[in-house]
C-alpha positions in Angstrom: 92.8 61.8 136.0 91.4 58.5 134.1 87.6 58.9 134.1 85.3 56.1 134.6 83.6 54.7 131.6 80.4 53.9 133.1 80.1 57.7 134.3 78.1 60.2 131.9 79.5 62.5 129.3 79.8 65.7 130.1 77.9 68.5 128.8 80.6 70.2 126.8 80.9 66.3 125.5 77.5 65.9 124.4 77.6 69.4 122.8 80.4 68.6 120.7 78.7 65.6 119.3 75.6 67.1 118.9 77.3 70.2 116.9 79.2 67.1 114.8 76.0 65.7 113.4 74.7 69.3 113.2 77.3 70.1 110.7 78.1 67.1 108.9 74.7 67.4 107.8 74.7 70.8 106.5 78.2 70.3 104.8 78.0 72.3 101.0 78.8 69.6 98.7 78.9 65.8 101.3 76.3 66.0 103.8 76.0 63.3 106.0 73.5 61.9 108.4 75.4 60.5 111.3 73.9 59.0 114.8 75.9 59.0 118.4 76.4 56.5 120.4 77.6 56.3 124.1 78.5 53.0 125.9 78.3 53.1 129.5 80.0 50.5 130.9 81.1 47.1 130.4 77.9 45.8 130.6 76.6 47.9 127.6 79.4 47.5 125.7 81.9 49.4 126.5 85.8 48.1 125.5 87.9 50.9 125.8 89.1 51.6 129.3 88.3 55.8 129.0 85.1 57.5 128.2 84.3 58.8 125.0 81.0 59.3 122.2 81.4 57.7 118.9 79.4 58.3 115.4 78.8 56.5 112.7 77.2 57.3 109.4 73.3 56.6 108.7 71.2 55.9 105.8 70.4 59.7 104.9 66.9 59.4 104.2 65.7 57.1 106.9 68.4 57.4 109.4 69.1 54.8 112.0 66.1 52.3 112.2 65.9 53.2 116.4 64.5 56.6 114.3 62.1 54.7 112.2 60.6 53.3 115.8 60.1 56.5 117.0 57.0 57.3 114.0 53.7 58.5 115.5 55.2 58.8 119.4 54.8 61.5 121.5 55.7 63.3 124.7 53.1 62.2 127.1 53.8 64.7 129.5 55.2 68.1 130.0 57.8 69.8 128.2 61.2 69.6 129.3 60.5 65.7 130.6 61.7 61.9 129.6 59.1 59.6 129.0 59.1 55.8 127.6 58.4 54.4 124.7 55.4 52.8 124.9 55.7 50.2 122.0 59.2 48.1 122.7 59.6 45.5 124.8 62.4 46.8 127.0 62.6 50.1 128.7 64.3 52.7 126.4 63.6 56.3 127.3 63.6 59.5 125.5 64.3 63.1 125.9 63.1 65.0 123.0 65.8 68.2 122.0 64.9 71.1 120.0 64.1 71.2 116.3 67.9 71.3 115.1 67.1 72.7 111.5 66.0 75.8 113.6 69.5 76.3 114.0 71.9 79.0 112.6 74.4 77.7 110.6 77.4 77.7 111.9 75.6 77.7 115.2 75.9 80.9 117.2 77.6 81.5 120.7 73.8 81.8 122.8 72.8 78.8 120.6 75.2 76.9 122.1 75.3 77.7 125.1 71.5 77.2 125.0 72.0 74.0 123.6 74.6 73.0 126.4 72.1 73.5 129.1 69.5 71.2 127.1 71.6 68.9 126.6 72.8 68.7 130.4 69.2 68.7 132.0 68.3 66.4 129.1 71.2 63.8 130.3 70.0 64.0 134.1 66.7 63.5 133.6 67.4 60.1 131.7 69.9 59.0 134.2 67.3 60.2 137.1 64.4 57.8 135.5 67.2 55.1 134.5 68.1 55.0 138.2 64.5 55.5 140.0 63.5 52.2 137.8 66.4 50.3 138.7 66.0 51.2 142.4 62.3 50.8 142.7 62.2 47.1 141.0 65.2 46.0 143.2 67.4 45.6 139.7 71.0 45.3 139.5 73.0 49.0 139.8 76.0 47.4 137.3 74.3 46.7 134.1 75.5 49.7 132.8 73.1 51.3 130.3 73.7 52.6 125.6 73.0 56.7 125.1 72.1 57.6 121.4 71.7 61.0 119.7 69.8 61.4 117.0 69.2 64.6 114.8 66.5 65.5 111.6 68.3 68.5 110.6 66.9 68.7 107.6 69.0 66.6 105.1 65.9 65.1 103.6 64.6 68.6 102.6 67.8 68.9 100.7 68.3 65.3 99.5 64.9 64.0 98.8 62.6 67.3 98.3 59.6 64.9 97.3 59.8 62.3 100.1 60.6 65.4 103.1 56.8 65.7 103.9 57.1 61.7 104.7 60.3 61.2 106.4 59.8 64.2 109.2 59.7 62.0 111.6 60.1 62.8 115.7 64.2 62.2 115.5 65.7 65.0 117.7 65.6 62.8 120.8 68.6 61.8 123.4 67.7 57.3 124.2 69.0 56.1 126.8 68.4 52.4 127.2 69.7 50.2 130.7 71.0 47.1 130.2 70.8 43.8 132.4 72.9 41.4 130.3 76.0 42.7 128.0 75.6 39.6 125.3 72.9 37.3 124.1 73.5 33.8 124.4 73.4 32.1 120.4 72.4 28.7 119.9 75.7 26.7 119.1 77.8 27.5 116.6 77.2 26.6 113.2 80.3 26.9 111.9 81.8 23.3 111.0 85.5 24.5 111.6 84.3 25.0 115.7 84.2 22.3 118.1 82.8 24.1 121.3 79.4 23.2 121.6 79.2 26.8 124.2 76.6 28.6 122.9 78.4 31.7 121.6 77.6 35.3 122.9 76.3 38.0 120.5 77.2 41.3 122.0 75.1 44.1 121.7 76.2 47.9 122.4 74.8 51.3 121.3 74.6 50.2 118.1 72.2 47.4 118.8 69.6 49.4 120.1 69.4 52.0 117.2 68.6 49.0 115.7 71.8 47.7 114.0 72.8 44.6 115.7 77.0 44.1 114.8 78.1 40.1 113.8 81.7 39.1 114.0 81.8 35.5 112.1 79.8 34.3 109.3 78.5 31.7 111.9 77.3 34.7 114.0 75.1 36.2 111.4 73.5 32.1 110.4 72.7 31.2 113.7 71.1 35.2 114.4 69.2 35.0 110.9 67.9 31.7 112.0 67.0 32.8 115.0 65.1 36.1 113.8 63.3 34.1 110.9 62.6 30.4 112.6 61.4 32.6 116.2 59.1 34.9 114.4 57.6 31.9 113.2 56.6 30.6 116.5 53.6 31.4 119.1 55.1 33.6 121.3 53.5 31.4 124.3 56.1 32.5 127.2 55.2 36.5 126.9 58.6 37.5 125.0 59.3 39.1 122.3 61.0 37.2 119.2 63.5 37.6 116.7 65.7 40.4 117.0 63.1 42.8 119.4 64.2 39.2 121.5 67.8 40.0 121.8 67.3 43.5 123.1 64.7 42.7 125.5 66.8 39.7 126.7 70.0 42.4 127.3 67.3 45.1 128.4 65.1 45.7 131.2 61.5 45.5 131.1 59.2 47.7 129.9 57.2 48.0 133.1 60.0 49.1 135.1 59.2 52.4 133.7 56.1 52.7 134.6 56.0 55.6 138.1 54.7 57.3 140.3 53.4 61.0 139.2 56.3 61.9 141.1 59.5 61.1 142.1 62.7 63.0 143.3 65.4 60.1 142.9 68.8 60.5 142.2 69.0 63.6 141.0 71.2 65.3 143.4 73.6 62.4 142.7 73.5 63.1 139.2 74.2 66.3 139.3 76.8 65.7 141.1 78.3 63.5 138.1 77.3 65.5 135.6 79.3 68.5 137.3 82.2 66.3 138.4 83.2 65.3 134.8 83.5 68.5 132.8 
């Protein structure tokens, strides 16, 4: 049975990606700092027809930039809950996860299995907000939304002894960011071999929102460099962000669409639902 794209991972998937950049950082001779990435849906990204998490490596002392954003925020409310962060532009939600460098190593069967049920309840509770702020601002169901994973695990301790104390930032955390446009539209193409005077699409995924925006043409990467260094220049008189925060609020939602109720009970029956449906 094909499963949809835009539908969650399971938790057995999420576990084994979470285990992945567990252990590649605690490998003996090459550790590695690695971030996952999850695109669901066309409209974040997605361009293979099946589901499926992806990693890539990350600078090992500072890790993606989306980690560098997270420095000096925290929970605002109970343990066990996703909040927003209360800085960006868009809305990009966050579940923090355990401590992973409290972790045997290799992990034991109860950590797992302990892990697995964080992991799940984790994954509802972002989809659960994702969907109560869609539904309560009247927003589009089909934007599809980018899921990261990020892990600490210690690599600095071992890498850089003498920066550790520094670069302990907050970076166990599930994002989950919903998306309202796929692409940003680029001024015209600055590449002389071109004729179209279309404004060409930058496409952002995953990727973009950890921070690291992907180019395919030379002409791509001019006309976004112009764009990040000519807007920042500007009076931001229309109330949006410039530069490259601009791109992923423009493909984003806003910020205030997170902002709730004390309580709310949407969706999460229906999530549930998927989340046991696709193991």
């Amino acid at each position: 049975m094909a499963l949809n794209k835009s539908s969650p991972p399971s938790p057995h998937e999420l576990l084994q990606a979470y285990n992945m950049l567990y252990i590649a950082s605690q490998h003996p001779s090459e550790p590695r700092r690695l971030l996952a990435f999850y695109n669901g849906g066309t409209g974040a990204g997605a361009s293979q027809s099946w589901r499926h998490l992806q990693v890539i490596s990350v600078n090992e002392r500072l890790g993606a930039p989306v980690e560098t954003w997270m420095r000096g925020v925290k929970p605002p409310g109970r343990q066990g809950q996703a909040f927003a962060h209360p800085s960006l532009p868009y809305l990009h939600l966050i579940y923090p996860l355990p401590a992973a460098q409290d972790r045997s190593f290799p992990p034991t069967e109860e950590e797992d299995e302990y892990m697995l049920g964080v992991l799940a309840k984790g994954m509802m509770c972002l989809l659960d907000d994702m969907i109560d702020a869609v539904r309560r601002n009247e927003g589009s169901q089909d934007g599809g939304w980018n899921l990261l994973i990020t892990l600490y695990v210690g690599l600095c301790d071992r890498l850089y002894p003498r920066f550790s104390a520094k670069l302990r930032l907050n970076s166990d955390h599930m994002h989950l960011i919903p998306r309202s446009h796929p692409s940003f539209p680029l001024p015209q193409s600055l590449d002389p071999s071109t004729e179209t005077k279309e404004p060409s699409p930058l496409e952002v995924n995953s990727l973009g929102y950890a921070g690291m925006l992907l180019v395919k043409s030379p002409a791509e990467l001019e006309a976004l460099e112009k764009i990040t260094s000519d807007d920042l220049k500007k009076e931001n008189a229309d109330g949006h962000s410039q530069g490259i925060m601009g791109v992923l609020e423009y493909c984003g939602v806003p910020r205030h669409w997170g902002d709730k109720p004390e309580e709310h009970h949407g969706g999460a029956e229906q999530l549930m639902g998927a989340l046991k449906g696709s193991l």
